[in-house]
Each structure stands twice: as structure tokens, then as C-alpha cells.
N, C-alpha and C positions, 0 to 999 in steps of 0.2 A: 504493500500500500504506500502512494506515496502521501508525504508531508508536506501544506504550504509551511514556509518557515518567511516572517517578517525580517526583512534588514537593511538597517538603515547605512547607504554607500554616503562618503565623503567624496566626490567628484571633483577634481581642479582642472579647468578646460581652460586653451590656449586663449587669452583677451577674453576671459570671462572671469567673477570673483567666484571665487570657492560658494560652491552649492551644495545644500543636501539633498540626496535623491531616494524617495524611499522604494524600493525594489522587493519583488515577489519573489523568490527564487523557488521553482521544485525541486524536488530529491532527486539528482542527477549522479551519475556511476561518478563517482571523486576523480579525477586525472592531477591528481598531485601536487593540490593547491586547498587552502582550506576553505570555506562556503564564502566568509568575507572577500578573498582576495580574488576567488571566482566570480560574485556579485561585482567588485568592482571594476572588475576586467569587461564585464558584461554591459556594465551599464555603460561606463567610458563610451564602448563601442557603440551602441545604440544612441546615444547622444548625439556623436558624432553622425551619424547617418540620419540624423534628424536635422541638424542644423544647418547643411547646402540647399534647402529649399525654403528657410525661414529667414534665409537670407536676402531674398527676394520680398522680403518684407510680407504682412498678414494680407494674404491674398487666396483665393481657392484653390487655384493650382498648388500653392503650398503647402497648404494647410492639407492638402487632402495625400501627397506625398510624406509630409510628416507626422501624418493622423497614425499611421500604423504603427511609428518606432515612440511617440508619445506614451501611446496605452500600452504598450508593452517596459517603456517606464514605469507606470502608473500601478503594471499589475492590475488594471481595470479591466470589466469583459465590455466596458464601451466608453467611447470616449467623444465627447462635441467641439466642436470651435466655432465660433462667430465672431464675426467683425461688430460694426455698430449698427449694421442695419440688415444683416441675414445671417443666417445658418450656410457657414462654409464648406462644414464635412461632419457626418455624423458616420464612425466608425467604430464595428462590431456588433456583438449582439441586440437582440431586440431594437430593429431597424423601425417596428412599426413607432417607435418613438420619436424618429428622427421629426417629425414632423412638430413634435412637441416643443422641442429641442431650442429654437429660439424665444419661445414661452418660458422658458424654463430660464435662461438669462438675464431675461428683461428688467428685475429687479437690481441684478449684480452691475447690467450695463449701465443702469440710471444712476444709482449710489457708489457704484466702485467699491462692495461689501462685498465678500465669501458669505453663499447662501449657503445652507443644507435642507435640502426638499424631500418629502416622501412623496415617490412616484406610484403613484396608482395604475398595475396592471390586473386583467381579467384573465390572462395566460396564465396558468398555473405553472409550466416550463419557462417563462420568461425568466431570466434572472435579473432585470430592473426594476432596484425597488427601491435604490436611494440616489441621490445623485448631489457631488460636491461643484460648485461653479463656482468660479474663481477668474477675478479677472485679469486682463492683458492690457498690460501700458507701456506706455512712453511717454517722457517729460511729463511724469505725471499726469497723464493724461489716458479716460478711462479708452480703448480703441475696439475693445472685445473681450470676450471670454472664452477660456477653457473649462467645460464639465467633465468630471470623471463618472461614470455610472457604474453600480455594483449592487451588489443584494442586500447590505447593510453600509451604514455609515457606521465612521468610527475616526479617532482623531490623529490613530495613524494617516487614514485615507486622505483627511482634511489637511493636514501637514505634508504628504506627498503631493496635491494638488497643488497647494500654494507653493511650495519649493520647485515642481516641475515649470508651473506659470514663469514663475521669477526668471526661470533660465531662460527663458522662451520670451521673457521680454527683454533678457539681455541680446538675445540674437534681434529680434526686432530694432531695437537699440541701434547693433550695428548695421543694420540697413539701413534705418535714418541716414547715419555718419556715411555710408556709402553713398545714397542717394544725395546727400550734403554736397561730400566732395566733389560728384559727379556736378551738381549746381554749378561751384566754385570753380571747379578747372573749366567749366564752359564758360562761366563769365569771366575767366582768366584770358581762352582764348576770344574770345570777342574783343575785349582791352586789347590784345595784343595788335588782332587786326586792324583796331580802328587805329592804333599806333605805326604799325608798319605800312597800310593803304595808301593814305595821303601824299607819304612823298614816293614811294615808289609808284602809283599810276601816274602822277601825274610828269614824271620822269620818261616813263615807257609811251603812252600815248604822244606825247611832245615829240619822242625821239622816232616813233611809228610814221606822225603827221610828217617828220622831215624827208621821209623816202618816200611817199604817197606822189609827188611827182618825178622826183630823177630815177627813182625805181619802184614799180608798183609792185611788181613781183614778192621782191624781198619786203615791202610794206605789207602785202595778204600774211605771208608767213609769221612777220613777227604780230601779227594782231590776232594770229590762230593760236600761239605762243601765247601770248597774254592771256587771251578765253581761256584756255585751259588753265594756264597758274591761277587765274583768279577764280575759276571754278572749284578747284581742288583747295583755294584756301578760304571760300568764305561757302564750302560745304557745310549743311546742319547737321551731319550726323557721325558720332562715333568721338570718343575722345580721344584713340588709338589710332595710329595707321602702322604699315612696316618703312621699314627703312628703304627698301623698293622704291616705293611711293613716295616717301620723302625726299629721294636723293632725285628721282623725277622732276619732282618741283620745282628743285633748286636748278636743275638742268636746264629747266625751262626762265628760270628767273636770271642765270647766268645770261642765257642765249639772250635775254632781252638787253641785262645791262654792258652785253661785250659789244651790241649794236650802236650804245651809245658811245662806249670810250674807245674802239678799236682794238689795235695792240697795246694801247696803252693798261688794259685786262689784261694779265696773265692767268689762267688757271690752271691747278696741277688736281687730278682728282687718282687718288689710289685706292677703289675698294675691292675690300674682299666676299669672293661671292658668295662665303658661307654664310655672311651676316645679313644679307639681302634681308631673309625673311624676317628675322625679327621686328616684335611690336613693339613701337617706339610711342612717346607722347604726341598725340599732332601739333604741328609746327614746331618743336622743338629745334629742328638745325635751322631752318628757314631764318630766323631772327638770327642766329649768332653768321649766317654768308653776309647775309646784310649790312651787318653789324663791321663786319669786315670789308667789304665794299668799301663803305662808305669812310670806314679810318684807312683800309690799306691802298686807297685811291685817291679820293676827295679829298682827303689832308695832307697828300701831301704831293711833290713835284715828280714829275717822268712815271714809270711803268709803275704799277699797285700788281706785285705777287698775291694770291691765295694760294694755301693749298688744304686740299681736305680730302683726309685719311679717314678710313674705317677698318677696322682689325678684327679678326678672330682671336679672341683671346680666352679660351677653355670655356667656362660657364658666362663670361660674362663676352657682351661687346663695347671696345673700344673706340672713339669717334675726337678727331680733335681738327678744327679748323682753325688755319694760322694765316697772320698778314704780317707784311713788313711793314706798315705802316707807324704811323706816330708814336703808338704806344700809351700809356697814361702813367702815371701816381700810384704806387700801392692805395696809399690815403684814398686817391679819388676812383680806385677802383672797387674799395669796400663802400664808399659812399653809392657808388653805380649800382650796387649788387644788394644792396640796403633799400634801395628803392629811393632814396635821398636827394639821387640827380639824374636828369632825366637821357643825359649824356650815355651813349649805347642802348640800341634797339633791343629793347624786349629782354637784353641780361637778367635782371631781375626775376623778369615774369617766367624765366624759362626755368633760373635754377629753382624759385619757389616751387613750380613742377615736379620737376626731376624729384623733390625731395618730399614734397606730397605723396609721391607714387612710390620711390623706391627707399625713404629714409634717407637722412641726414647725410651718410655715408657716400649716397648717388649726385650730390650736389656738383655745381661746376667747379672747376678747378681754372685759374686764369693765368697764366702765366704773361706776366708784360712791364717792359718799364718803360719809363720815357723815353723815345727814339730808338727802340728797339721792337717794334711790332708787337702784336696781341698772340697769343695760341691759345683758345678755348679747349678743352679738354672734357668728355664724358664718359662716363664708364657706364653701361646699363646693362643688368642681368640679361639674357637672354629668355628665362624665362622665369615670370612671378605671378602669382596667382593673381586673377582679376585682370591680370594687363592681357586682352587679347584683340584680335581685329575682329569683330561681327559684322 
């Protein structure tokens, strides 16, 4: 015969605070661990395969992928979710309750109280006969709930409810902060664009308009040139591109600004094609060519060098774009990189990026001093969770 046995797991999940999870365990053949460190092992794990779809924040589709590994948290033979205005997923036994099921909320959604309800069933086989709801927040704020259902209540069950909720709204939590971020690097890139647009159209159309009569030819090409850079940089969608794509861009933004200076453009371009693929931040090199353009050309006299490298370098990729030109100030280049001075395109807004998405550690690196040119420098994993091209 076997044994339910109660016990209570201590759980520490990665960007989560320590939680209590209270776990049903049955009498299983021992494999050389004791019931606790088996429960804990168990539970870890179900946690885990609940939390990639609640990451997408309290939605149905989520809710109804992580409805399974919840109650089996729960040790409940059924379990509800609801947002603030329907029943999401009613999972497990005694389905004909489902319908009950946002009834059964409505008190916890209005107050933001833990109910405990006796459920009235006619099924003598039903096993629902009590049920614990408990509600799901963020910033304080009431956004839904989770029911656990069982045959009795008890203050085990009611302590498991509210400790399973509490995790569940720290993963909600971090979907906020995802959905946040994603806000913030969108309106990051937007600043950037309305930063970098102005003086470079109005540079490339001027410089387009000058061949429109001595050569139309080479006037179609660079205005098909333009369409495209301008398409792919004030695109609405994706916060990610690859390095493909981005080095594209710049292809096409070089081809524009070599129209305008001649030879007096040098570019050296060395990539490696392993790193193509990788997902990069959008527009993150676009601002530092620019950036170099404009000091390793326009400040100073005869030919302006670039040159931009891309490396394979084991897990991660390497990227560093250099000019000969002016150079700056350690001083006025921490002030640049501060946001402080408005001297270099988009620096700021790119290493704020960089380090938004990959940590402190990802940040630009600048190397330059006064009359000795600029070399921006990036390092970017090749691959981190979250950073992908959809």
C-alpha cells in the first residue's frame, strides 16, 4: 500500500528569493537518496518547467502550459488560474467545475484575500470538495488568481497555495522587467535614430541630388542605397538583428558616405564568416561607423582611415571599429559615454545597451587619445538566452 507523506521542500531558484514549496511525495522504490532530498530534487525540477511559459507573463497560453507542473507542485487533483477578467485554464479533475471556477475567484480578485470555499458537488466520485484561491500580483497589484482544489482543506494546502502563488508572481514579476526592458531598448532605439537621421539624410540626399544631373545612373543606385539603409533602420520590429544584417547596413551607409568624400574614404573591412550569424542589438555598430566617419574624416585634413574587424573568438564575438582621426580626452570621453556630452553618435546609447542585455562586463571598451584616433571595441557572447532574431 502506498503512503501520501507531506513535505515541506526549501527551493532557491536562479533571480528568484528562496521559497517554500509544499510537495506531495508517494512511496517510490528509494534510488539512494533520502525522501527530502528526492522531494527536493523533484520539485527544483518541476519549477523549473513551469517557469519558461510564465515568462511570457499571465496569459492563456501560459497559464495553461504551466497548469500541469503547478498542481503537481500543489499535490492538488485540480488546479484554476484566472487573470482579472476570465478563467484561463482549469486543470485536472472534476472538469465539470471549470465553469464554476471564475465564481469561485471573484471575491479573492476584488479584495486580494486567500479564500477557502466548500465546493458543492452531486458526484459522489468527484473528488472536489474544497478549494484554496489565492491571489497573483505584481506591484502590488491584484492581476488574478490561482485555486488549488482537493477533497479537504487544510492549512498545509492553504500554505502551499500561497507559497506556490508567491513564486508565480515572482516569474510574472520578471516578465514585467522583460516587457520593461523591451519598452526601454525601443525607446532607446528610437533616440538613437532621431539622433543619427538628421545629419546623415540630409548629407546623402544633398550628395544623391549632386549626380541627379552629371550622372543619373549612379544617382538611381545610390537612392536605392539609401531606401534600403533607411528601411532597415527605422524598421518596427525586433530589438535583435544578426551581424549579417548589421554589417549590411553599414555596407550600404559606407557606399553612401564614400559617394560623398571619394578617396578621400578609406575602408578596411575584415570579417569572419563564422560570426555572421550571431544576434546582435539593432543598430549597435551603425552609431559607433558613424561615429567614426565623422571624427576619422570630418575633423580632420586628407584621407579619414576606418577599419572594422569582426573575430571568432571561442564563445564569444569580437567587433572593434577604429579611425585615425582626432581622437579625444580620456576626461571627455567618460563624459561622452556618461551621456554628459552630446559629442559622438549614439556612444552612450549603445554601451547603455550592450550592458542592458549582456551585463556590465559587455560594455564598450574605447581606446583613444588626443591625435591618435578612436578604436571602439565589443565583445558579445554568441549566445545568451533571450537574445534571439524572430
Amino acid at each position: 500500500m502506498e503512503y501520501l507523506v507531506g513535505v515541506v521542500v526549501v527551493a532557491v531558484l536562479v533571480g528568484v528569493p528562496a521559497i517554500v514549496l509544499w510537495r506531495v511525495v508517494r512511496g517510490r522504490r528509494d534510488l539512494g537518496t533520502s525522501p527530502a532530498e528526492r522531494a527536493t530534487f523533484e520539485t527544483l525540477h518541476t519549477a523549473s518547467l513551469a517557469a519558461p511559459p510564465l515568462r511570457a507573463g499571465l496569459t492563456a497560453e501560459g497559464a495553461l502550459k504551466a497548469s500541469r507542473h503547478l498542481r503537481e507542485l500543489l499535490g492538488s487533483p485540480a488546479l484554476a488560474i484566472t487573470d482579472g477578467e476570465q478563467l484561463l485554464v482549469y486543470d485536472g479533475a472534476g472538469e465539470h467545475h471549470a465553469r464554476e471556477a471564475f465564481e469561485h475567484a471573484a471575491a479573492t480578485l476584488r479584495d486580494g484575500r486567500t479564500q477557502v470555499l466548500a465546493i458543492e458537488c452531486e458526484l459522489l466520485e468527484c473528488p472536489i470538495r474544497h478549494a484554496v484561491v489565492v491571489p497573483l500580483t505584481t506591484d502590488d497589484r491584484v492581476i488574478g488568481s490561482l485555486a488549488a482544489y482537493g477533497p479537504h482543506s487544510s492549512a498545509g494546502l492553504v500554505r502551499a497555495a500561497q507559497e506556490v502563488a508567491g513564486w508565480v508572481d515572482s516569474q510574472l514579476e520578471l516578465a514585467e522587467l522583460d516587457r520593461s526592458r523591451t519598452m526601454l531598448m525601443e525607446a532607446e532605439v528610437r533616440a538613437l535614430r532621431a539622433q543619427i537621421s538628421p545629419h546623415f539624410i540630409y548629407n546623402s540626399l544633398t550628395t544623391i541630388a549632386s549626380f541627379v544631373r552629371t550622372d543619373p545612373e549612379r544617382a538611381r543606385e545610390l537612392l536605392l542605397e539609401f531606401a534600403d539603409f533607411t528601411r532597415y533602420s527605422f524598421r518596427r520590429h525586433g530589438e535583435f538583428t544578426t551581424l549579417a544584417e548589421e554589417l549590411r547596413s553599414i555596407d550600404r551607409y559606407l557606399i553612401l558616405e564614400r559617394a560623398r568624400f571619394g578617396d578621400q574614404l578609406q575602408v578596411t573591412l575584415r570579417i569572419a564568416p563564422e560570426v555572421l550569424p550571431v544576434a546582435v542589438p539593432f543598430l549597435c555598430l551603425q552609431p559607433l561607423v558613424e561615429n567614426a566617419v565623422r571624427h576619422g574624416l570630418e575633423s580632420k585634413d586628407g584621407v579619414g582611415r576606418i577599419t572594422i574587424i569582426a573575430e571568432d573568438a571561442g564563445a564569444e564575438c569580437r567587433i572593434s571599429v577604429e579611425d585615425d582621426g582626432l581622437g579625444m580626452a580620456p576626461e571627455r570621453l567618460r563624459r561622452v559615454l556618461a551621456g554628459a556630452e552630446g559629442n559622438g553618435v549614439g556612444l552612450a546609447n549603445v554601451d547603455e545597451r550592450l550592458r542592458q542585455v549582456y551585463g556590465d562586463e559587455y560594455g564598450l571598451v574605447v581606446e583613444t587619445e588626443e591625435g591618435a584616433g578612436t578604436k571602439v571595441n565589443i565583445r558579445l557572447p554568441k549566445y545568451r538566452p533571450g537574445v534571439s532574431v524572430r
